[in-house]
N, C-alpha and C positions, 0 to 999 in steps of 0.2 A: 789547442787553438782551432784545429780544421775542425773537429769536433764540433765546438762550439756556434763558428760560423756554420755550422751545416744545420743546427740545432735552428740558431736564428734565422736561416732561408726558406725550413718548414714552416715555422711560426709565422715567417710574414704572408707566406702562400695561402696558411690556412686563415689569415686576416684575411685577405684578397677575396676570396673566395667564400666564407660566410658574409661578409658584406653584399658579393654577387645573389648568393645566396638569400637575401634579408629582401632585397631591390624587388626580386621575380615573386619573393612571396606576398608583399603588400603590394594590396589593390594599386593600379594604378585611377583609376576614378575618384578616390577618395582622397582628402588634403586630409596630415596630419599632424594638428599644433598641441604642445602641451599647454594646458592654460592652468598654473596650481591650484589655484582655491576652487575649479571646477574639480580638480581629480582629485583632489583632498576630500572635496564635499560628498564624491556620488561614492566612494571608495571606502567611504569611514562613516557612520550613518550617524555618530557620535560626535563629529566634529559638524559646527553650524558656522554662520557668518553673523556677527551683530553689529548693528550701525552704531557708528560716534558721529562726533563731529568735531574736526581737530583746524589744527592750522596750516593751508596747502603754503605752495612757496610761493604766491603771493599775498599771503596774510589774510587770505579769506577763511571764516568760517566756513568748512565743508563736510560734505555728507560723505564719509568714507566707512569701509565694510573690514571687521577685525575676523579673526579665524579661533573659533574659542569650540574645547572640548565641552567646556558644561553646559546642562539644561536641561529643564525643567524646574529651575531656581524660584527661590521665591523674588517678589519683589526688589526686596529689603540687598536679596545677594546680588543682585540681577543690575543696583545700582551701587553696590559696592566694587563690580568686573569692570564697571564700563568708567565708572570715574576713575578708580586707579589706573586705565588708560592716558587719561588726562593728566595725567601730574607729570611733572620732569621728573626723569630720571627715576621714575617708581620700577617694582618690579616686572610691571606689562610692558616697559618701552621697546619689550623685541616683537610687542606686536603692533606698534606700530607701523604703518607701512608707506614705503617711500616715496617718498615727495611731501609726507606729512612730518609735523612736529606736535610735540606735546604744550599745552598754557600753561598751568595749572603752576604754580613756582612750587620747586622743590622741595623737601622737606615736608610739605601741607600732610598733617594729618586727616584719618575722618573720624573724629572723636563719636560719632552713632548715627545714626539713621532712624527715623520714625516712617510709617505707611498707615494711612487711616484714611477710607474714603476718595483715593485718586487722589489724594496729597501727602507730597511725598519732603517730608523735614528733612535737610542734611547738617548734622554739624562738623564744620572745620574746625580746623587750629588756627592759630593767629600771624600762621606761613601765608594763609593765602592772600593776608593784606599786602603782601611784600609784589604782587603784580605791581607794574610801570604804567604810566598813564596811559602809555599808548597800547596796551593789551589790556586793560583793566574791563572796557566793556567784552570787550571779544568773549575774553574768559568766561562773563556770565554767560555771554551769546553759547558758548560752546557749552557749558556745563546745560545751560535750558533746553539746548535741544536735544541734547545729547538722552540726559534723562528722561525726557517727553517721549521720543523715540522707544520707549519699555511704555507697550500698548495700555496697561492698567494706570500710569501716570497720565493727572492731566493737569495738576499745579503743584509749584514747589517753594518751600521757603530755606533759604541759606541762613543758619546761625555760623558765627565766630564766635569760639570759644564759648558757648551758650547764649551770644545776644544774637537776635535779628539781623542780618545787614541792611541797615535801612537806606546805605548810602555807599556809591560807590569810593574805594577809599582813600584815590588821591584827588579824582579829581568834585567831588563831593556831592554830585549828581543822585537825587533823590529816588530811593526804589521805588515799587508797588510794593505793599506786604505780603502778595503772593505773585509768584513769578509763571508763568507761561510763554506760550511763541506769538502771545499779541505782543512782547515786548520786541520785537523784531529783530532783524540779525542784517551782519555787511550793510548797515543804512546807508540811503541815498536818496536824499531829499532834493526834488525837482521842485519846491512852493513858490509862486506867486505871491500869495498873500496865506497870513498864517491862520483862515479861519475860513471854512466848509472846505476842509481837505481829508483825503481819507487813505491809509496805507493798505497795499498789497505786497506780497511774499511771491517773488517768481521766482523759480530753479532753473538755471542755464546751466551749461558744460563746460568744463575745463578739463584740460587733458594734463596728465605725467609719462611722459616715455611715449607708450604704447596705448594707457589707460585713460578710459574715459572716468569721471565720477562728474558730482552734480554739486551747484554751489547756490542756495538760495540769498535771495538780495529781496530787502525788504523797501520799496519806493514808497516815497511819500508824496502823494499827489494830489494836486486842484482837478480834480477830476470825476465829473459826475455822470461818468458811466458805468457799466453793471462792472463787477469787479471780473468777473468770468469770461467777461469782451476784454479787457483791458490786458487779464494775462497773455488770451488768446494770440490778442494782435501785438504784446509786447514780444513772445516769441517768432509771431511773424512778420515782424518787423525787418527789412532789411539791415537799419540799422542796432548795431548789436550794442548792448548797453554799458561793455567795457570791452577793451579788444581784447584780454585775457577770458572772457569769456564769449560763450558761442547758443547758439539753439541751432538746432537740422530741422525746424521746422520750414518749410516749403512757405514763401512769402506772398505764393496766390491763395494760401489757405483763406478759406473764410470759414467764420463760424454760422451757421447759419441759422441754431436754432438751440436753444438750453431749457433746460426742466431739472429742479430737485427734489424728487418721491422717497421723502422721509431721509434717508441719508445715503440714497443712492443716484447720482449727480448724472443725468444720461445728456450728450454734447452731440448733434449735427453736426458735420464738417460734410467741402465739397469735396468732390474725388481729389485734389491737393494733398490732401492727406497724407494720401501713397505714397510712400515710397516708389513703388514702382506699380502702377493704374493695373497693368494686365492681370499683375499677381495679386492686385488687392493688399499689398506688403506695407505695414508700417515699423520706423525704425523704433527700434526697443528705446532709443534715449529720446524719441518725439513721447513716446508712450509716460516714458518717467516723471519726462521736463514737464507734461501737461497735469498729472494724476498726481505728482508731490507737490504742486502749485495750487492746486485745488484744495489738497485735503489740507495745506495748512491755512488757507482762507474758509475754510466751511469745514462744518462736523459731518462728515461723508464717510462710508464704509467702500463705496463701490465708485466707480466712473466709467459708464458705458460711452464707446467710442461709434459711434454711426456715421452711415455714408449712404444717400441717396434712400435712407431708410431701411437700411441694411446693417443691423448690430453685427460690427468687424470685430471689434475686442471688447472684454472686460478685463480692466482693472481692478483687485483687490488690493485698497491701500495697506493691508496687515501683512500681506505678505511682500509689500515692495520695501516695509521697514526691517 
């Protein structure tokens, strides 16, 4: 017995003491957070991040980031990872990640996939009519953007069981024959009168826990100003356009001046901008919220960020997907 407590008086000492130990060896200048999907990412060169779009815990369609070994896939595979994301209960649901939920109703097969020319066919099984009315658009919403998001897509059509879906299928709402993100997503129709109105796509914030991710809201507006003033000022708006959602864009921001050269979108802003004026610093989610707002209203590759004529940042929108 003395033994043993004599055993466990070393051991705690030598605890005591490596930990003393661990204190004096890290810097103390430097803060130190684990962040996973960073050290997964720069630590394993094989594992990448790919966007979906699922459902947050307030039933928004949202832009969130999975954690997948493969690639260099082809198209065809590339929408087979990301949709079985989407289904309940499929074999990806553990990478789903939290605060999200899966649409897609259970059971849903993918009976094949076609790719020809940036259109991209999917056939289901006759599971996926079994959605409810009140998730039935979402579902498309999420499956559109979800797949649009794989850079070589740019329209798609949904068979059941080999027909068309030409209609949504409870509550009987007519499709296009081919689907893109002009069909919109989270709608939110502000009309006056139901003719010379035109929709915009802006992406705000919503938080889970600790995390930020980005929720695009498609407005339907009487409004006949440039669509690129309209995101601008909707994000700098004081008022926010749901209180579960947010923008950090800075509400003295003005825009002051826009140019689009071929599909590279370059924006004036005044020193507002900043995050913080001295550094010239702008926040990575002002950067997001402006550049995935643009590139789903305009065919754009790039979006330069200027200040007093001074190009601060480029945007690439292929790598923000």
């Amino acid at each position: 017995m003395l033994k043993k407590r004599s055993i466990r008086k070393i051991l705690a000492s030598f605890s005591v003491l490596f930990a003393m130990v661990l204190v004096y060896l890290v810097p103390k200048d430097k803060e130190y957070s684990l962040d996973i999907k960073k050290t997964v990412f720069y630590r394993d060169k094989n594992v990448i991040l790919k966007t979906v779009y699922l459902l947050d815990q307030n039933d928004y369609v949202a832009r969130s980031k999975i954690v997948s070994n493969k690639k260099d896939l082809e198209v065809i595979d590339k929408a087979k990872e990301l949709l079985d994301v989407l289904i309940i209960g499929s074999k990806s649901e553990s990478l789903v990640p939290n605060g999200f939920k899966q649409i897609i109703p259970s059971d849903t097969k993918i009976l094949g996939i076609k790719f020809e020319d940036g259109l991209l066919k999917v056939n289901f099984s006759k599971e996926l009519l079994d959605v409810s009315l009140e998730y039935e658009e979402k579902m498309l919403e999420s499956i559109i953007y979800t797949l649009t998001s794989i850079d070589e897509v740019k329209k798609i059509i949904i068979y059941v069981d080999g027909d068309i879906l030409s209609k949504l299928p409870k509550s009987n709402i007519n499709l296009p024959s081919t689907l893109d993100r002009n069909y919109g997503v989270n709608k939110d129709f502000k009309l006056t009168k139901v003719d010379n109105y035109q929709k915009v796509t802006v992406y705000y914030i919503n938080k889970f826990n600790d995390n930020y991710y980005y929720v695009p809201v498609t407005k339907y507006l009487n409004d006949d100003r440039d669509k690129i003033k309209i995101i601008v000022d909707e994000l700098s708006s004081s008022y926010v356009y749901n209180t579960n959602l947010m923008s950090f864009l800075n509400n003295n921001t003005k825009l002051l001046s826009s140019s689009l050269e071929g599909d590279i979108l370059n924006l004036t802003f005044n020193k507002y901008l900043f995050n913080n004026i001295e550094d010239k610093d702008i926040l990575e989610e002002v950067i997001y919220t402006i550049s995935l707002s643009m590139a789903d209203n305009f065919n754009i590759k790039e979006v330069n960020f200027i200040v007093e004529d001074n190009e601060i940042y480029k945007s690439v929108i292929k790598t923000l997907e």
